[in-house]
C-alpha positions, 0 to 999 in steps of 0.5 A: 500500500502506499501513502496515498491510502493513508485513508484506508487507515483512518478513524474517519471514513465514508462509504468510499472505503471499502470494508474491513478485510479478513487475512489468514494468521501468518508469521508476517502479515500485511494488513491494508485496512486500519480494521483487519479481522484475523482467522487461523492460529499462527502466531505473528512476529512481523506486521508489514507497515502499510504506510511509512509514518505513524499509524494504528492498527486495529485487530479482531482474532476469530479465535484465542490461541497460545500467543496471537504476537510473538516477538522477534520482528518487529511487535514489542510483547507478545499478547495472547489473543482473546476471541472477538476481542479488537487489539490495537496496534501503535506503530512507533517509527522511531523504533519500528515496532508495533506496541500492542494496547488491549481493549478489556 
């Protein structure tokens, strides 16, 4: 993706952008939507960054599994998910991780 859909990662959108998408659990995954629902029970290590500056990312896992973020790529904790539970993203460009925020 590039950085002329930064659109397509805001918080803000209209009917002109298309819904969230749904991608298979992978060691590295590269989602295109600020919403992304997640299937499967690989555990990730690396998120591609879909734009080159700050961003947010907001994941749905449609199951729990042992470690839903593993480390070493570039996510800062693991986190183990919890199913239909949205987990938030911070992706800091000074350090090129992503910091996982889980929403109780």
């Amino acid at each position: 993706m590039s950085d002329l859909n930064f659109q397509d990662l805001s918080t803000v959108q209209s009917e002109q952008q298309s819904s969230p998408t749904t991608i298979a659990s992978a060691a590295t995954i590269a989602p295109t939507k600020k919403l992304t629902r997640i299937t499967g029970t690989v555990s990730i290590t690396t998120v591609t960054p879909p734009v080159t500056g700050y961003h947010e990312l907001t994941f749905i896992f449609s199951s729990a599994y042992a470690t839903a973020f593993n480390t070493g790529g570039n996510i800062h904790a693991a986190y183990t998910s919890v199913a239909d539970r949205p987990v938030t993203l911070y992706y800091d460009t000074r350090t090129a991780l992503y910091y996982v925020q889980t929403v109780a």
